[in-house]
C-alpha positions as CSV (number, residue, x, y, z in Angstrom):
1,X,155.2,131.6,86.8
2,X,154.4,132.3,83.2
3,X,157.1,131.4,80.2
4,X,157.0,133.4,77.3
5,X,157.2,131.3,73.8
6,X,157.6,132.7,70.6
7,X,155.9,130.6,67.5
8,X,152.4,130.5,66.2
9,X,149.3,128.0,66.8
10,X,150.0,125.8,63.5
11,X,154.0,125.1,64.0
12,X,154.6,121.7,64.9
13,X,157.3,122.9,66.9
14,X,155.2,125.4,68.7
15,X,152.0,122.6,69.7
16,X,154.9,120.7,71.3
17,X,156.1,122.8,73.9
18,X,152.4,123.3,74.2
19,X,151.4,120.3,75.1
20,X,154.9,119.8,77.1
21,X,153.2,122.4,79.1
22,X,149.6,121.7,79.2
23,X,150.6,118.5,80.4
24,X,152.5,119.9,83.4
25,X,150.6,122.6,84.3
26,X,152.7,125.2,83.1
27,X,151.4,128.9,81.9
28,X,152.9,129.7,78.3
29,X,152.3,132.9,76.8
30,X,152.4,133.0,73.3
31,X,154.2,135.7,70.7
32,X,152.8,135.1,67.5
33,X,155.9,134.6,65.2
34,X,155.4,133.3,61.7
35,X,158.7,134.3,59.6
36,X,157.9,132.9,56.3
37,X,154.6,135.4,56.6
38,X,156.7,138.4,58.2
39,X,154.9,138.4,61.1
40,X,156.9,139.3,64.4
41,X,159.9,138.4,62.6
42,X,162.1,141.2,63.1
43,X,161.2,141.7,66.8
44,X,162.3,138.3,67.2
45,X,165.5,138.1,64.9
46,X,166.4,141.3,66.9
47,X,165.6,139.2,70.4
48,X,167.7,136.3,68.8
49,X,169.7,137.6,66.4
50,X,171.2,134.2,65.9
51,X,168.1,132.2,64.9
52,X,167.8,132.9,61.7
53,X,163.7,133.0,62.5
54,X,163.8,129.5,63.7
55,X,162.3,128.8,67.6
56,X,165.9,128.8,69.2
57,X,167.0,125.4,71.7
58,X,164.1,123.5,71.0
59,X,164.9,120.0,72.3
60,X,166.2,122.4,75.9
61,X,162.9,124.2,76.2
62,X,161.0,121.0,76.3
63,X,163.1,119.1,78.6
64,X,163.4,121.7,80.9
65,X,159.3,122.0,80.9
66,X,159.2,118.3,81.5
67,X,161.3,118.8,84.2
68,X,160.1,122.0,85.6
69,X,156.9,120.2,87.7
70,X,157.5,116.4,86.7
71,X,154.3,115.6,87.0
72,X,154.1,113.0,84.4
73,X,156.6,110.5,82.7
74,X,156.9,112.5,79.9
75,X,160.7,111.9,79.9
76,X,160.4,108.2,80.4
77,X,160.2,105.7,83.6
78,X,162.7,107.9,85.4
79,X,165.9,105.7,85.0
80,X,168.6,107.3,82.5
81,X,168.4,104.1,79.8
82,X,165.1,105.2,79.3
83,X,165.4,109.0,79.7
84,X,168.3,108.7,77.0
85,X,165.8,106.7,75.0
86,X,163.6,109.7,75.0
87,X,165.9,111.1,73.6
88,X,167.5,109.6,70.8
89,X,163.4,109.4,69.6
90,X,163.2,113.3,70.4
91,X,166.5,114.3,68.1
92,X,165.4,111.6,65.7
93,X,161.9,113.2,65.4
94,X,163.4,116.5,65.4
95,X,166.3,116.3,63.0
96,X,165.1,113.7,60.5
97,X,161.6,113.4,60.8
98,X,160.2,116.6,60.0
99,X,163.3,118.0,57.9
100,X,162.7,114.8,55.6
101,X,158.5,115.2,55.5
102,X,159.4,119.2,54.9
103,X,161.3,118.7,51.9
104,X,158.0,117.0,50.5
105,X,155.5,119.4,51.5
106,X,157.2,122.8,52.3
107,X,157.5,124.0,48.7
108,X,153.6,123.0,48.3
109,X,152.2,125.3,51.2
110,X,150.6,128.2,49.4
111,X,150.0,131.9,51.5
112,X,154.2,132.5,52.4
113,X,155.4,135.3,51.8
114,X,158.7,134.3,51.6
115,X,158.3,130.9,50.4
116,X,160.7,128.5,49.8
117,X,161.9,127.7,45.9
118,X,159.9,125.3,44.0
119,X,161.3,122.6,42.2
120,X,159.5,119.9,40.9
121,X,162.9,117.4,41.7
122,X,163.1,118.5,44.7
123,X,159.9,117.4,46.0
124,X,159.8,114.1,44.5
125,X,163.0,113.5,46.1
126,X,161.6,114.5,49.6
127,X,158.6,112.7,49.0
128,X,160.8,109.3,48.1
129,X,162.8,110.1,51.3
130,X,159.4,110.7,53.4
131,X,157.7,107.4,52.4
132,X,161.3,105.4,53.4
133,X,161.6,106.7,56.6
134,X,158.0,106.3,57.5
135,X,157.9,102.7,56.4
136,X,160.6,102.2,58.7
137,X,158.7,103.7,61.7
138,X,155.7,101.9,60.2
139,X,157.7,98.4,60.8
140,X,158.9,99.6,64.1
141,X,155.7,100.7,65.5
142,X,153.9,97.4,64.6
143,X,153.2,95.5,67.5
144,X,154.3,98.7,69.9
145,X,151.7,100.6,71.7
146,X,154.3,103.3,72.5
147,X,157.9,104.4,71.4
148,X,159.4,104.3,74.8
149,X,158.4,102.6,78.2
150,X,154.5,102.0,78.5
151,X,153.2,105.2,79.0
152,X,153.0,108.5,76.3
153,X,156.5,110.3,76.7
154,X,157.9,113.6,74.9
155,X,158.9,110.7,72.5
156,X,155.3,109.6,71.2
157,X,154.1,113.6,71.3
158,X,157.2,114.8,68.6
159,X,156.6,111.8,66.4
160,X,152.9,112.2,66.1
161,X,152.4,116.1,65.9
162,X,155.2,116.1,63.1
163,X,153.4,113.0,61.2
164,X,150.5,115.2,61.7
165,X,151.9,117.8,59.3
166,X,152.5,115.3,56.5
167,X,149.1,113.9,57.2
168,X,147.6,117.4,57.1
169,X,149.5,118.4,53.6
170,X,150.6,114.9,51.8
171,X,149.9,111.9,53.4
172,X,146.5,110.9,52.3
173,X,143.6,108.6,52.9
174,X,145.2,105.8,50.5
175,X,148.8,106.0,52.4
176,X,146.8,105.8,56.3
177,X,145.2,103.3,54.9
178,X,148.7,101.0,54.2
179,X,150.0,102.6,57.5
180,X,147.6,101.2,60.7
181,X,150.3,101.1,63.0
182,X,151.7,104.8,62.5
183,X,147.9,105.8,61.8
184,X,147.7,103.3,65.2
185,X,150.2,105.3,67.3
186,X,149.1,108.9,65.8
187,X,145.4,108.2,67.3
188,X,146.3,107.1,70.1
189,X,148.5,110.8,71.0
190,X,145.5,112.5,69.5
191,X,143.1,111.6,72.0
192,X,145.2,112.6,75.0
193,X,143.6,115.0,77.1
194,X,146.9,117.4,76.6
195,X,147.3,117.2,72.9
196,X,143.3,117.7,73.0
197,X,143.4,120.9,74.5
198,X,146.4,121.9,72.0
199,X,144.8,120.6,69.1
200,X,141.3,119.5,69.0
201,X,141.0,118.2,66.3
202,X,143.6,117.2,63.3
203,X,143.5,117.8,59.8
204,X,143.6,114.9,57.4
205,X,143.7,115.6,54.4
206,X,142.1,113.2,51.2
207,X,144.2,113.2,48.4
208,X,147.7,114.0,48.1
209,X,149.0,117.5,46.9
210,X,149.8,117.6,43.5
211,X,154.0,118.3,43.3
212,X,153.7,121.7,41.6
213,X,153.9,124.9,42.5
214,X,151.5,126.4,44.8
215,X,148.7,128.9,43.3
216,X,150.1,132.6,42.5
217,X,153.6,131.3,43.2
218,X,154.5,130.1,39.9
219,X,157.3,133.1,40.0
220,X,159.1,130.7,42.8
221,X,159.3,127.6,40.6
222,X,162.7,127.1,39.6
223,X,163.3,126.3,36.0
């Protein structure tokens, strides 16, 4: 059987259900949706009209994947403490995670065509909030091989494919540096043969990008 999923090859989002899959051994076909370009956004919005362009039950799409074969431990050791541990990583990843890294880079992604406003306060204020949180999962991730249980779960695969974004935009070769057991944890999820075959190979970017608006989208800077 073949599930149909509706994102596009760079959305976090999207490489995690792929990977869900790949893992499993589950056929995916993709429809290329990109709202903030336009593209396949009004099919969709018609399809789910109450999405507002956003990939719709998330957190349910990739449980019910893991589920679907369970062929790996991808939702923990199979008792319910650790299931539920999955979890609260997953929703954690999900809801505060990437919303805090994207109030840091968002604004700074250049090519939208419906970008999201600019504002110079804004961004240092995400960035502030980014670099808390991650110190946090910095000090929990030191001396942990994994986030849950001793084996990659759906846990480990949403926390490094959304650092991934702030390491492909933001977080640069100065903060990896001051971050080996996040940097730790991110490598070792890269090199799984699943995430592999999603994403061969990661971009990291050098040096930070500058808080200001992107080129030819000065018009979205707010004053």
């Amino acid at each position: 059987m073949t599930f149909k999923l509706y994102g596009y090859e760079r959305n976090p989002r999207t490489k995690v259900i792929q990977i869900v899959a790949k893992a499993e051994g589950i056929e995916l076909e993709l429809h290329r949706v990109i709202p903030r370009q336009g593209i396949g956004k009004a099919e969709y919005e018609e399809r789910f009209s109450i999405s507002a362009g956003k990939i719709p039950g998330f957190e349910a799409i990739v449980t019910f994947l893991a589920r679907y074969e369970h062929k790996t431990g991808l939702l923990g050791s199979g008792s319910l403490a650790s299931e539920c541990r999955v979890l609260m990583w997953m929703s954690w990843a999900n809801q505060e995670l990437l919303q805090t890294l994207a109030r840091w880079f968002l604004f700074l992604i250049p090519s939208f065509t419906d970008p999201a406003s600019y504002s110079y306060e804004a961004v240092a204020a995400g960035r502030a909030a980014s670099l808390r949180l991650l110190d946090k999962l910095e000090d929990f991730l030191t001396g942990q091989k994994y986030l849950v249980g001793i084996e990659i779960t759906l846990a480990d695969i949403m926390v490094a494919i959304y650092v991934s974004r702030g390491l492909e935009w933001v977080l640069d070769a100065g903060w990896r540096s001051q971050h080996p057991a996040i940097m730790g944890h991110f490598n070792l999820v890269a090199r799984w043969d699943p995430v592999r075959a999603v994403v061969p190979q990661f971009i990291l970017i050098d040096k930070e990008t500058p808080n200001r608006p992107p080129r030819g989208r000065e018009d979205f800077a707010k004053s």
